[in-house]
VODOLUM-736130 format. One record per residue (C-alpha): residue in one letter; x, y, z. Coordinates in pm, whole numbers. Layout:
REM VODOLUM-736130
NODE A X Y Z
...
This chain:
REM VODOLUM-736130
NODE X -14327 5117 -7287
NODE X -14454 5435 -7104
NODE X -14340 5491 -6748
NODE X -14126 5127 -6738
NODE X -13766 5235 -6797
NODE X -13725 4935 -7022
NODE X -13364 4943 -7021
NODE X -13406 4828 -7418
NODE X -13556 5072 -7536
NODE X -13340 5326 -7341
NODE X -13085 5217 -7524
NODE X -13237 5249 -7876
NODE X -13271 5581 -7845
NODE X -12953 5665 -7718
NODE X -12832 5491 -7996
NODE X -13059 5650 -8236
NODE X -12970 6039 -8042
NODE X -12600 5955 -8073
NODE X -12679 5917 -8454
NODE X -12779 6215 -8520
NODE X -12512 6384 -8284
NODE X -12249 6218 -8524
NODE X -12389 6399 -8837
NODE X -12481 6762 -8688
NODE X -12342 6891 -9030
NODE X -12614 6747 -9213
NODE X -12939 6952 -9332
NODE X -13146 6668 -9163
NODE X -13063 6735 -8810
NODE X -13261 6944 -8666
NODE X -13449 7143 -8305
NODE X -13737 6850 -8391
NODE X -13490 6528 -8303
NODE X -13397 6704 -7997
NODE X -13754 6731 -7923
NODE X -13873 6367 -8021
NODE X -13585 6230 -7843
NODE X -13632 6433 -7495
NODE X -14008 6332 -7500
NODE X -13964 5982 -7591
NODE X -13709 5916 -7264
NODE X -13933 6152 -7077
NODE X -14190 5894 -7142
NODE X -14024 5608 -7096
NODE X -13924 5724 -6713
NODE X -14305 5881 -6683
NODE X -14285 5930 -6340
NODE X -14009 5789 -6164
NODE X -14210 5486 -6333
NODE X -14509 5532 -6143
NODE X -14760 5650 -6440
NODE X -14807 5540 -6772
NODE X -15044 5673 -7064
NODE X -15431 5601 -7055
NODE X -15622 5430 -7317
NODE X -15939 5675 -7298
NODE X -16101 5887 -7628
NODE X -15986 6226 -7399
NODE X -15599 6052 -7367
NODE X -15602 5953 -7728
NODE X -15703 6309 -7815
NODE X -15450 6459 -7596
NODE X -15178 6250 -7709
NODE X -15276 6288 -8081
NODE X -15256 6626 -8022
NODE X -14926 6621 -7820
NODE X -14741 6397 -8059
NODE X -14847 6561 -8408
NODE X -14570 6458 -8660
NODE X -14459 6789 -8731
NODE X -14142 6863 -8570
NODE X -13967 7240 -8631
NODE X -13674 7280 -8734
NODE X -13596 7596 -8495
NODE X -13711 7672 -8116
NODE X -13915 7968 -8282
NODE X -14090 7821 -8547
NODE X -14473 7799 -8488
NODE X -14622 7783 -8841
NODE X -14704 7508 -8910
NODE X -14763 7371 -8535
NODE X -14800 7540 -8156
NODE X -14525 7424 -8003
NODE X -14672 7511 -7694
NODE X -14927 7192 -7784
NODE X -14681 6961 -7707
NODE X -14721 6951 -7327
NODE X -15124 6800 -7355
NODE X -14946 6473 -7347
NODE X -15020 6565 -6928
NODE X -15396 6510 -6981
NODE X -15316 6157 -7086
NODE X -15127 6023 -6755
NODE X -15296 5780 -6556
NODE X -15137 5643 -6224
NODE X -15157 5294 -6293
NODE X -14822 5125 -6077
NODE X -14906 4909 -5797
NODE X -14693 4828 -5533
NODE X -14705 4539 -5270
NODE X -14613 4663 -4933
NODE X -14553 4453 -4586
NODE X -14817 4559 -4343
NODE X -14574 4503 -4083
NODE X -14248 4729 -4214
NODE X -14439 4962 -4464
NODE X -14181 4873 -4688
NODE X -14227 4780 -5047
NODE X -14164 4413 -5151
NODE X -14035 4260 -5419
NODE X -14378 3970 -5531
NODE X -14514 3786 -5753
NODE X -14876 3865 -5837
NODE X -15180 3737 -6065
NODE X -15397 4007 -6249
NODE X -15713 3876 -6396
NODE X -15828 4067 -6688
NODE X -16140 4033 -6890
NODE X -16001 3994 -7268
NODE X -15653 3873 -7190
NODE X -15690 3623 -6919
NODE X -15450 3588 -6667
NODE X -15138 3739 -6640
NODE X -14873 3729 -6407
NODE X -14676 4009 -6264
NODE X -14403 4105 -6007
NODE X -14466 4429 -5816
NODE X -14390 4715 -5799
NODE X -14535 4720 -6157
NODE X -14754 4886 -6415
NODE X -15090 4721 -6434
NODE X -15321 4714 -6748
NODE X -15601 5021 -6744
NODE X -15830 4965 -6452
NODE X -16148 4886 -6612
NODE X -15991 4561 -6813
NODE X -15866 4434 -6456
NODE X -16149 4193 -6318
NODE X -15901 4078 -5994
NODE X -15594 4079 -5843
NODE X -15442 3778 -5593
NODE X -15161 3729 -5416
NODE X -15026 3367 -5416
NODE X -14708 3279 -5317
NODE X -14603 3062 -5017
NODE X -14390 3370 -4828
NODE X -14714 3590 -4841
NODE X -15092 3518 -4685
NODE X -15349 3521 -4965
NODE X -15504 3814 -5053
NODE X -15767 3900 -5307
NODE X -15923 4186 -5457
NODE X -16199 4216 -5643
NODE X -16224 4491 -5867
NODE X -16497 4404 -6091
NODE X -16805 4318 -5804
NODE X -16653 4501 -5501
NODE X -16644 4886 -5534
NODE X -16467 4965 -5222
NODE X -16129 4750 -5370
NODE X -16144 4921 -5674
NODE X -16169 5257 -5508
NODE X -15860 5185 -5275
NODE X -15661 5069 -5583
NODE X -15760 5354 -5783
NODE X -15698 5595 -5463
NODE X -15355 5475 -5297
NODE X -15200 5175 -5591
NODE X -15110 4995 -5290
NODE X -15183 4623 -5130
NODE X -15052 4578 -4812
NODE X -14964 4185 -4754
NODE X -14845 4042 -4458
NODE X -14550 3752 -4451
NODE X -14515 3477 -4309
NODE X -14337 3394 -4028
NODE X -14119 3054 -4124
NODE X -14038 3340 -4501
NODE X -13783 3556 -4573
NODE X -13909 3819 -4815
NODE X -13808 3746 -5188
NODE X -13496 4036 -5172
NODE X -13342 3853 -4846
NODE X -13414 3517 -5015
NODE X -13436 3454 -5403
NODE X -13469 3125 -5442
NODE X -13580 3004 -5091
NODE X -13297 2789 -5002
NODE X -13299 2967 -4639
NODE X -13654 2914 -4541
NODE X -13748 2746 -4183
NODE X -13911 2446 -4440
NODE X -13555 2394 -4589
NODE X -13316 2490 -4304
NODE X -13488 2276 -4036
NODE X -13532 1949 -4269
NODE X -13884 1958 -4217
NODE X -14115 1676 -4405
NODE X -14430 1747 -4560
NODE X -14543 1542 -4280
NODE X -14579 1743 -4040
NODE X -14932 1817 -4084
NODE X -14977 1424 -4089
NODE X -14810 1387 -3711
NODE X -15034 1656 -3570
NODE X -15355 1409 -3670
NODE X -15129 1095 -3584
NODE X -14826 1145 -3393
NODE X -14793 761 -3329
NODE X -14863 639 -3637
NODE X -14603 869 -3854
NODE X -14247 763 -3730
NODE X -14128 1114 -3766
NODE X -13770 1208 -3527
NODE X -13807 1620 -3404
NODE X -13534 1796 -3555
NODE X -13418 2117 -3359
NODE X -13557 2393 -3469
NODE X -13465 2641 -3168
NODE X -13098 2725 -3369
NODE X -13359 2845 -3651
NODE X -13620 3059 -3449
NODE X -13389 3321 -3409
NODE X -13400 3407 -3784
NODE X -13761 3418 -3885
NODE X -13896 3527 -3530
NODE X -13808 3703 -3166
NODE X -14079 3577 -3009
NODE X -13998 3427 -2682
NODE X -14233 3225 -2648
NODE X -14143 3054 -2950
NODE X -13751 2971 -2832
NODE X -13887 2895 -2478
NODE X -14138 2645 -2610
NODE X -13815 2462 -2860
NODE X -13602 2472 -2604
NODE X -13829 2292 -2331
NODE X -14051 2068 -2513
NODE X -13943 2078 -2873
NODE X -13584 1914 -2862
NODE X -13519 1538 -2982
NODE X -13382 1421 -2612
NODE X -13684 1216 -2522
NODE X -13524 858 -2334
NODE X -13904 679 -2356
NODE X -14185 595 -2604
NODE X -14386 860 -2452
NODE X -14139 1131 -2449
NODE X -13994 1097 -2780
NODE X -14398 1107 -2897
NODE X -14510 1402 -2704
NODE X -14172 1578 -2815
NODE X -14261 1465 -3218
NODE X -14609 1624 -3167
NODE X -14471 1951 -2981
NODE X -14221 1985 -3280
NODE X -14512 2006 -3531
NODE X -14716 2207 -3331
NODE X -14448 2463 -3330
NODE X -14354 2430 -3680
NODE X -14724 2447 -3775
NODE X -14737 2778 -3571
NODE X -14427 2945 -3752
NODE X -14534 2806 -4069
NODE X -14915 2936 -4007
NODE X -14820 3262 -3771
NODE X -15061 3193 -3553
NODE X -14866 3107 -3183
NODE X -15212 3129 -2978
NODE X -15273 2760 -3116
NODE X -14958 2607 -2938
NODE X -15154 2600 -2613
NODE X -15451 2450 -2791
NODE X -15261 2194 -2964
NODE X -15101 2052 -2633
NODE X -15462 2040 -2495
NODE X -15547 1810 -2808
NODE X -15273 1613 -2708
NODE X -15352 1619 -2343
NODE X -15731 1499 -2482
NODE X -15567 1213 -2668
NODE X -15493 1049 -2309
NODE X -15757 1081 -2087
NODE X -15969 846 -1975
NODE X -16324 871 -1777
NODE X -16198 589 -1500
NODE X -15835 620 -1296
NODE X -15640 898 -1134
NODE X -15676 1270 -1166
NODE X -15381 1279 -1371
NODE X -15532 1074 -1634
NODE X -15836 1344 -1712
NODE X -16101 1156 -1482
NODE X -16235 1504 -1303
NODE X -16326 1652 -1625
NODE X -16319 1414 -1845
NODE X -16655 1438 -1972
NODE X -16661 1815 -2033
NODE X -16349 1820 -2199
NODE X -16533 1574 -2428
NODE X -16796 1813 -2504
NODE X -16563 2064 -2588
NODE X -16362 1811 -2862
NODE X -16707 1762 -2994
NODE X -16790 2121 -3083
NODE X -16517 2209 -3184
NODE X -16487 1886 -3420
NODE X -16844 1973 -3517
NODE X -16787 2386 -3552
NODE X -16468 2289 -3752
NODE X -16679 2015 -3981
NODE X -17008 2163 -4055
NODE X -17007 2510 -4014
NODE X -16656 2714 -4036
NODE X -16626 2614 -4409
NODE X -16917 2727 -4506
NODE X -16948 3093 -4290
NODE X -16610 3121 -4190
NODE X -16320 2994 -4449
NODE X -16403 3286 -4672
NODE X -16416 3124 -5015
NODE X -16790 3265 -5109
NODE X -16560 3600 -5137
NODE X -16268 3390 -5272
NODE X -16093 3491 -5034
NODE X -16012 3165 -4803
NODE X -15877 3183 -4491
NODE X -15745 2878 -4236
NODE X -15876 2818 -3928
NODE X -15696 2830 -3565
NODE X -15726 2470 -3570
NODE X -15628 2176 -3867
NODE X -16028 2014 -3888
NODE X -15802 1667 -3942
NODE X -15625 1737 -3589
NODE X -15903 1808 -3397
NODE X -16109 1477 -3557
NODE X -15766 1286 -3503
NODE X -15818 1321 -3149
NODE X -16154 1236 -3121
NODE X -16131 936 -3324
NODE X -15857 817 -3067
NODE X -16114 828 -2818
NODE X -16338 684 -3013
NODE X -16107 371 -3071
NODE X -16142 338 -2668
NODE X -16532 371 -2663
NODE X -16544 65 -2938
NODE X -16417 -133 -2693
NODE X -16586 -48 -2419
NODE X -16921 -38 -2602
NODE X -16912 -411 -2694
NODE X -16862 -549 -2331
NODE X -17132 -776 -2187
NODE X -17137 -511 -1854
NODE X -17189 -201 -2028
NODE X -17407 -372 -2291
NODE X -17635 -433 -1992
NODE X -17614 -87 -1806
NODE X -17684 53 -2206
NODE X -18026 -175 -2238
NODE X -18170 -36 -1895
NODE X -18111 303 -1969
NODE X -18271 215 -2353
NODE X -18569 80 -2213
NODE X -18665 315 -1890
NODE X -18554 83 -1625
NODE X -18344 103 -1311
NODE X -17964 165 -1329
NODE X -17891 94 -935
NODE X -17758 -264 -1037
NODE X -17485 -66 -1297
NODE X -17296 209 -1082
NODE X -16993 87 -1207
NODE X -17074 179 -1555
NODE X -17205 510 -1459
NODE X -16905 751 -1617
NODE X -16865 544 -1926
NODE X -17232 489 -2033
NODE X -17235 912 -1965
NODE X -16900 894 -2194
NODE X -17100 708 -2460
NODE X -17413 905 -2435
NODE X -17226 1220 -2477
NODE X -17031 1118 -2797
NODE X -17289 1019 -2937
NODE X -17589 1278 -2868
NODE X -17835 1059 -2785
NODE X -18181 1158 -2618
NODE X -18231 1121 -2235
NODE X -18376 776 -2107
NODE X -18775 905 -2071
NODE X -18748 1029 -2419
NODE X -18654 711 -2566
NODE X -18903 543 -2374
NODE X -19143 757 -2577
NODE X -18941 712 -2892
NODE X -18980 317 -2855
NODE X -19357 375 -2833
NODE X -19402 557 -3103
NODE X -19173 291 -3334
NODE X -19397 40 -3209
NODE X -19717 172 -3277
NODE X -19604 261 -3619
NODE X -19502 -22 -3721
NODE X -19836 -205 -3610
NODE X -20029 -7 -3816
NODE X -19835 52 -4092
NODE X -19708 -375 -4163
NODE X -19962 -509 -4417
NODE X -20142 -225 -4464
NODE X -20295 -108 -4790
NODE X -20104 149 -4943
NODE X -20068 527 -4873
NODE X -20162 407 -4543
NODE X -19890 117 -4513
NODE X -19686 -90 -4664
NODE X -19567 -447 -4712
NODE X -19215 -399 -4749
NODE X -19064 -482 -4402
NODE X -18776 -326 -4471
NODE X -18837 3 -4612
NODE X -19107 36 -4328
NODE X -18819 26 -4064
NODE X -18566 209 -4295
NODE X -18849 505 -4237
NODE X -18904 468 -3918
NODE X -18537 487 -3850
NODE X -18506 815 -4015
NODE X -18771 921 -3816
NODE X -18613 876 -3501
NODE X -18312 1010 -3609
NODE X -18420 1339 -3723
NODE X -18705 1353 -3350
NODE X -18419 1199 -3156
NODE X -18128 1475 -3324
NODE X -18393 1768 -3245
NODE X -18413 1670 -2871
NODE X -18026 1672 -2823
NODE X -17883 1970 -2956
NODE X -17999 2244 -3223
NODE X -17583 2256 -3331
NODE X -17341 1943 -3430
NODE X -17370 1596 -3570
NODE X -17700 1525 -3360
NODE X -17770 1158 -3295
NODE X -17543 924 -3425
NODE X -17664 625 -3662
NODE X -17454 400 -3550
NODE X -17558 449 -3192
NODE X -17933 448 -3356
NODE X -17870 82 -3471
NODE X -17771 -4 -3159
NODE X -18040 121 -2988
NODE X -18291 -57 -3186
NODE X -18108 -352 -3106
NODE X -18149 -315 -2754
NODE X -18552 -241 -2763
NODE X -18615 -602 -3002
């Protein structure tokens, strides 16, 4: 119970003081009680709470020696002990309380945290508290939904346990859509529960016209969590439930998750790239200007990295969770592949049609595309999506297939093979991995779909 104030134990000895108080006439009261009592609340408020007792062989000693069971029975008495002693308990203080404090404020919060330990397990804790002796602790984690994660490592990492040994402190950070835990006990007035939000939210910012969702108004709320103007500007102009057509009310439903995914996430940079998602949902490589025709096909190449980066390499180098630490990305991965599998409803139409299916076999084989001008942007649309080699290369590519298939059918094993189709299965991977190398060093490569079709087109 050292340095918690346990309000308990306070109040056993008081009870146990006032005791003796009662019967000062008695033989058995004596300096000593006044002694044991005074150190025992002394102890139990060890530093404004701050410091508790260590668990070392040089605390035990000190304390041993500090707390010898021979109490005097005058102020002057040092016979049978040195009074003086009594004050080694000092040797055995350790600063052990941690405290949580907002990055932001540089106040102290009121959170919940978990403390791994090595013998005990998990336990879970509310700062400001007393932690267990350092060198049992193995982690410490923030994880509560008002807070952004945070992780420290005590055991592997030196440098956390030297800051927690040096300052007791974590900062955290809150998020924005939170109040902290003292403003709001049991949640009932975050922006999740005040604006009626859904838990689809996420879900219409990867399908905004397949969810059915009606935007609630969240600028009445903003003011609360955030004075960011940017913020009320964008609910007040594009977030507000007064669309009067299909189009409206859907650009509106995806603006009001965007902005509620930016509160919820802190992260307002991403409105503007979240509208441009949207924006890429529409375009269309034939038409007006309006429609995304000028640059359609580089905005394309930018949905596809970043659909790629977001895929195959920002979980694995960027999320954090080698140092379990995990952090979210700028971007949801679902939202940026919901948009690019909108175009890519478009393109399966396009791809199937007897025109384009033409224009597709010229460029396959080599030949002339002067009869196919018309289908000029969107066989460049479907080369693009699908990172397929340029025309002479395939050429080459087709030559190769051929000439390894001729010697390879009916040939004697290691040599060849009679299995038909395990021979093309091969040479399919083949040109997958030559064709993938000769696009891009970065992304998905050469699409296997797009492969099959290909093949198609040289029988």
């Amino acid at each position: 119970m050292a340095g918690t104030g346990e309000i308990s134990c306070f109040r056993r000895l008081r009870y146990a003081y006032g005791m003796y108080q009662q019967s000062m006439v008695h033989p058995s009261f004596k300096y000593g009680i006044h002694v044991a009592t005074h150190i025992s609340m002394g102890l139990l408020f060890l530093g404004g709470g701050r410091f508790t007792l260590g668990t070392s062989d040089a605390a035990i000693a000190a304390m041993f020696t500090a707390f010898f069971p021979r109490f005097h029975s005058t102020s002057s008495e040092n016979r049978s002990y040195l009074q003086a002693l009594r004050h080694l308990w000092v040797l055995a203080v350790e600063p052990r309380c941690l405290i949580a404090r907002d990055v932001e404020t540089k106040e102290s919060v009121y959170l919940p945290l978990k403390i791994m330990m090595q013998e005990e397990g998990l336990a879970q804790l509310v700062s400001p508290t007393l932690i267990p002796d350092l060198d049992k602790i193995m982690s410490i984690k923030v994880d509560s939904p008002r807070y952004w994660p945070f992780f420290l490592d005590v055991r592997n990492v030196a440098s956390h346990k030297d800051s927690l040994i040096k300052t007791q402190t974590i900062w955290v950070k809150r998020r924005t859509a939170f109040l902290s835990y003292t403003e709001d006990p049991r949640g009932s007035r975050s922006l999740f529960v005040r604006s009626r939000s859904t838990v689809g939210e996420a879900a219409t910012l990867d399908s905004p016209q397949l969810t059915g969702a009606k935007p609630g108004d969240l600028s009445e709320f903003i003011d609360s969590f955030s004075n960011d103007s940017l913020f009320l500007s964008f609910a007040d102009h594009f977030a507000r439930p007064d669309g009067t057509t299909d189009e409206e009310q859907l650009f509106q439903v995806f603006c009001h998750a965007a902005l509620y995914d930016s509160l919820l996430q802190g992260k307002p940079q991403t409105m503007q790239s979240h509208l441009q998602l949207f924006r890429y949902r529409f375009m269309r490589p034939l038409g007006s200007e309006k429609s995304g025709t000028q640059y359609f096909h580089l905005n394309l190449q930018d949905l596809r990295f970043a659909s790629d980066f977001y895929s195959k390499v920002f979980d694995r180098r960027f999320s954090g969770r080698a140092e379990n630490n995990s952090r979210l990305g700028l971007l949801r991965e679902n939202t940026v592949a919901g948009a690019l599998h909108t175009l890519d409803d478009r393109l399966d139409v396009i791809r199937v049609q007897p025109d384009f299916v033409q224009a597709l076999t010229a460029y396959v084989r080599g030949e002339s595309l002067a009869q196919h001008l018309k289908e000029y942007r969107l066989l460049a649309w479907y080369l693009l999506r699908n990172g397929m080699p340029v025309s002479t290369m395939l050429v080459i590519l087709r030559g190769l297939a051929r000439d390894a298939h001729t010697q390879c059918i009916g040939a004697p094993p290691p040599q060849g093979t009679t299995n038909a189709q395990a021979l093309e299965r091969g040479i399919k991977e083949v040109l997958h991995a030559s064709g993938s190398k000769m696009t891009s060093a970065l992304g998905s490569g050469w699409s296997m779909r797009s492969l099959e079709q290909v093949v198609q087109l040289w029988a």
